[in-house]
N, C-alpha and C positions, 0 to 999 in steps of 0.2 A: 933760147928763152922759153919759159913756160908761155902756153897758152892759157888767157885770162877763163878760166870757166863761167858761164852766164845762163842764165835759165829759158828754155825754149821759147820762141816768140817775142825776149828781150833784147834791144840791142845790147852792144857790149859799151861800156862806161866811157864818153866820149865821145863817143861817134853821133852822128846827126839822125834823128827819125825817121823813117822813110816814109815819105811820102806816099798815101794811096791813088792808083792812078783812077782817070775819069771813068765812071762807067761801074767803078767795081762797087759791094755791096758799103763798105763803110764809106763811099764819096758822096753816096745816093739816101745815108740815113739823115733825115730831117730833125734841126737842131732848136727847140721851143725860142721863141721869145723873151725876152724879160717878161713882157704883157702878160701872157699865157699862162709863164707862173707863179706870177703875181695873183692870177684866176685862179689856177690851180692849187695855191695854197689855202687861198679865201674859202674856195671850197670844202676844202679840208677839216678847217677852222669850222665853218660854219653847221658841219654834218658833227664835228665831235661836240659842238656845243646845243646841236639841236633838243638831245634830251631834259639839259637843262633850259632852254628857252621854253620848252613847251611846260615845266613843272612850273616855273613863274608865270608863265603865262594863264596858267587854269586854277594856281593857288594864291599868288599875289595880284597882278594886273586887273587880272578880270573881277574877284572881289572889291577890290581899290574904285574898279570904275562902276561895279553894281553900288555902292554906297555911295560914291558922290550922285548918279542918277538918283536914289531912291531919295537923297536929303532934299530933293526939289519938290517930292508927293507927300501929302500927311493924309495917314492911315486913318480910314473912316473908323468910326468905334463899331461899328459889328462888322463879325469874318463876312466875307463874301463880298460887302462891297467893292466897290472900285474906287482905285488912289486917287485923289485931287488933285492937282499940278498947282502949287501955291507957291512956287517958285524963292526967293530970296527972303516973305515973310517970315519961313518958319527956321529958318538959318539964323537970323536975327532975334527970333524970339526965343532960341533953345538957347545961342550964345548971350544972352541976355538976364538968363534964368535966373533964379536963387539957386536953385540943384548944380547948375551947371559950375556956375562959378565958386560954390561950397566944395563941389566936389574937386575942382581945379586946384583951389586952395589945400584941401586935401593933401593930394596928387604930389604937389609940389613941397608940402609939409615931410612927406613919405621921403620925397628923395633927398632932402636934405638931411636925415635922422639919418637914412640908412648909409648914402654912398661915401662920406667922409670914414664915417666911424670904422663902416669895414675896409675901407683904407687903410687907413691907420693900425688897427689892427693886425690887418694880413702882412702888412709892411715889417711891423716890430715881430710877428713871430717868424717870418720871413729871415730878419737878421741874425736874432737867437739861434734856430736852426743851422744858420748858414756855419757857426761854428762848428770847428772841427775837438768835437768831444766823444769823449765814451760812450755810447749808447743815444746819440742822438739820431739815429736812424728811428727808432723809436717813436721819438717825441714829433719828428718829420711825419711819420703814420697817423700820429693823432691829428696831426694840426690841419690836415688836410683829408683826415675823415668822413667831416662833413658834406663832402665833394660827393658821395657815391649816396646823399641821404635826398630824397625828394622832395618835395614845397608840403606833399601831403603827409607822410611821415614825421617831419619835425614840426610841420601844424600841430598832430595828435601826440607829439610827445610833449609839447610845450603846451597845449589844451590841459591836458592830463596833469602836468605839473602846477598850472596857477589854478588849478580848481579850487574853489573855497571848501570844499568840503573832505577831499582827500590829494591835494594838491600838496607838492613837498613844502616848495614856494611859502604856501600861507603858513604849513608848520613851523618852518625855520624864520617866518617874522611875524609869526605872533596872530596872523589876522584868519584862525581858520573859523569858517561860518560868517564871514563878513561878507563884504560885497568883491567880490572879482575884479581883479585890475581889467580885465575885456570888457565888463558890463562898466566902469567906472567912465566917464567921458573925459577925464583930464588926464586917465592915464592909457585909457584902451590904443592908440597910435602909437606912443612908445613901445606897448609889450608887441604889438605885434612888427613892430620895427625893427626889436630885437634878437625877433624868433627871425627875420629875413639877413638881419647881421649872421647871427649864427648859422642858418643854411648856407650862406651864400661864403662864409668866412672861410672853408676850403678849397674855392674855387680861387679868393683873392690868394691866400697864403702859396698854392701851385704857380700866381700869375709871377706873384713877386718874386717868389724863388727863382723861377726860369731867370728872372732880370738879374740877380742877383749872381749867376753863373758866370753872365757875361762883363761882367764887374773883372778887370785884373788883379789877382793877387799883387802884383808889385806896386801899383798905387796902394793897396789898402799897408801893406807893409812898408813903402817910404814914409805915409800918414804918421805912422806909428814910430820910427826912426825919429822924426822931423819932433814927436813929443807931442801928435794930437791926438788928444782924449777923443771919447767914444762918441759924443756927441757932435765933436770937431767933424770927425769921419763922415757921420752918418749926413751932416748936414753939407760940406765941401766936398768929397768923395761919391758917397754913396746916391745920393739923392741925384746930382748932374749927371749919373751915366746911369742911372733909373729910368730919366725923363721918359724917355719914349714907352716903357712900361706902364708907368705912372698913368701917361696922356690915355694909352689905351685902355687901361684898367675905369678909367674915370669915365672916357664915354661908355662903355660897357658897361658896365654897372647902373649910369644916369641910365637909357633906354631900359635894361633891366626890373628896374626899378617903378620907370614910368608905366608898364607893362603888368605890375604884379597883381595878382589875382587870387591864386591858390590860395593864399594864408589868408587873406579877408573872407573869402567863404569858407573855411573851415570854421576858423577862429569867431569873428564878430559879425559877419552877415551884412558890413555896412555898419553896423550901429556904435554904439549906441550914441541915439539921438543923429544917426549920419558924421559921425565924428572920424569912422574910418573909409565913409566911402567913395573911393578912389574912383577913377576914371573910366576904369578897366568894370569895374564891378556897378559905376552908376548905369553902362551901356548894357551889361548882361540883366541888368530889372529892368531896362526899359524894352528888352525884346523879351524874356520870359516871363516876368511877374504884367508889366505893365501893356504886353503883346502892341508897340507903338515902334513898329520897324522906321518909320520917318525918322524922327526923335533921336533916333539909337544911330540911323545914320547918320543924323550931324554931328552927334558927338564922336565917330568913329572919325568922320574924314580930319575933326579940330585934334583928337590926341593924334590923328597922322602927322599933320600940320604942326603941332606943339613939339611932338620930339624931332621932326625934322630940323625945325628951326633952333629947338634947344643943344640939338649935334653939331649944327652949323656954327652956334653961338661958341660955343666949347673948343672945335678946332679952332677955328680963326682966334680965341681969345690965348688959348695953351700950347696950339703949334709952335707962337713964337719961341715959347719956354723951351723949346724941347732943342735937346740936340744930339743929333745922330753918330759923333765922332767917335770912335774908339782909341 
C-alpha cells in the first residue's frame, strides 16, 4: 500500500493528536479568559474610537454645554462687564418673545416649502432616470448637478437672476425695475425656498436613485404583466420598497433645513420686515449685530431642543410606515 503523505508536524488523517507532555513549552503557555477578552477587545474599541471621541468632545459636547451655562447669565450691555446669573428669567423671557416665536414661525414655514417639494421632486426625476433610454446617462448628469453647487454659489446665481434691474427672472415676466420678489414680504420666503429646493435637489435626486436600485426588476416587470399603469407602480410598487429611503431622506432634509443659514444671508439678510428670519440667522444678530451672547444661547440650546424633538417626532410617527423586506 502506498503511504498517505502528510506535511511535517501534521498528524496523518485519523489518527488522535498527541498530547503535549507536562512540563513542555506548549503545556506551560497560558490560555486568556473569556474576561480578559472581553477587556482586551473594549480596549481596542475604545483606542480605535478615541479620535473620534475627543473631535465631539471639543466640537459638539463641550459647545452644547458652554450654551446651556451661558443661557443662565444675561450679558451686561458694555464689553468688560461681568455676566449676571439670572437664572430661568431670561430663558422664559427669550422663549416668550415676539422675535423668538416670529422667527420659529419662520423656521417651521421654511421647512414645510422646502422638504416636501424637493421630495417630490428628486423622487419623479429619480423615476424618469431610472429608465433604460438612449442617452439618459446624460439627463442622470444634469439632475444631480446641483449636488457639487454650494449654498453660496446658487445664493449668487439666483441673486443675480431675480434682480430687478438685470435679472433674467424679471425680463421673462414682465416686472423689470419693479420691486424684487426678496425685498417683497409675501414672496421673499418662497424664492428663497426655492433657490434651497434647487441646491438641495441633487443631493435628493442621488438619494432616490440609490433606492431605486434596490427596487427588483421582476416586481416592476410582473407590475407591468399584471396590466398596471404608471402610476399603479409608482404608488404599489415603487413607493413600499422606497420606504426606508423615503423615511431617511425626510429626516434629513427636516434638520437640513431647520439649520439653513447660507442663503438667508446672501439673499435677504433676514428681511424684509423679518419675514425670512429663520432660527439659525435670528441667533447669528444676536451674537454679531446685537453682541447679547445670553440671548443667542437660549435660542441655540431651544433650535437643539426643537430639532431634537422634531427627529424624535418623525421616527416614531414614519418608522411604522417603513418596511425593510426585500
Amino acid at each position: 500500500m502506498t503511504k498517505a503523505l502528510t506535511a511535517p508536524g501534521v498528524p496523518p488523517p485519523g489518527s488522535t493528536p498527541a498530547i503535549p507532555p507536562p512540563g513542555s513549552p506548549a503545556a506551560r503557555r497560558p490560555t486568556r479568559s473569556p474576561r480578559r477578552r472581553r477587556a482586551t477587545r473594549a480596549a481596542l474599541a475604545l483606542a480605535l474610537l478615541a479620535p473620534s471621541i475627543v473631535l465631539y468632545a471639543v466640537f459638539v459636547f463641550y459647545p452644547l454645554l458652554r450654551q446651556i451655562y451661558l443661557s443662565f447669565f444675561e450679558t451686561p450691555p458694555f464689553p468688560g462687564e461681568p455676566k449676571h446669573y439670572v437664572g430661568f428669567s431670561q430663558i422664559s423671557s427669550v422663549l416668550s418673545s415676539h422675535d423668538f416665536l416670529n422667527s420659529l414661525g419662520v423656521t417651521l414655514l421654511f421647512v414645510l416649502y422646502t422638504v416636501p417639494l424637493g421630495l417630490v421632486l428628486g423622487l419623479l426625476l429619480a423615476v424618469l432616470a431610472h429608465q433604460q433610454l438612449a442617452g439618459i446617462r446624460i439627463y442622470r448628469t444634469i439632475f444631480s448637478s446641483t449636488v457639487a453647487t454650494s449654498v453660496a454659489v446658487a445664493s449668487v446665481i439666483f441673486f443675480t437672476l431675480l434682480n430687478p434691474q438685470i435679472g433674467l427672472f424679471s425680463y421673462w415676466f414682465g416686472t423689470t425695475g419693479q420691486l424684487s420678489v426678496l425685498d417683497d414680504p409675501r414672496w421673499a420666503l418662497l424664492a428663497v425656498s426655492a433657490v434651497t429646493v434647487w441646491q438641495n435637489l441633487g443631493l435628493s435626486f442621488i438619494v432616490m436613485s440609490a433606492g431605486l436600485q434596490a427596487v427588483p426588476d421582476e416586481l416592476l416587470e410582473a407590475s407591468r404583466v399584471d396590466g398596471a399603469r404608471a402610476w399603479a407602480r409608482l404608488r404599489h410598487v415603487i413607493l413600499p420598497m422606497l420606504s426606508p429611503t423615503l423615511f431617511f431622506a425626510v429626516v434629513v432634509g427636516s434638520i437640513l433645513s431647520l439649520e439653513a443659514f447660507g442663503q438667508i444671508d446672501i439673499l435677504t439678510q433676514g428681511g424684509p420686515l423679518q419675514h425670512t428670519n429663520v432660527l439659525v440667522y435670528a441667533i447669528y444678530n444676536e451674537v454679531f449685530s446685537v453682541d447679547d451672547q445670553g440671548r443667542a444661547a437660549v435660542m441655540t440650546v431651544a433650535l437643539f431642543v426643537i430639532t431634537l424633538v422634531f427627529t424624535l417626532i418623525q421616527i416614531r410617527l414614519l418608522e411604522r410606515r417603513v418596511t425593510y423586506e426585500r
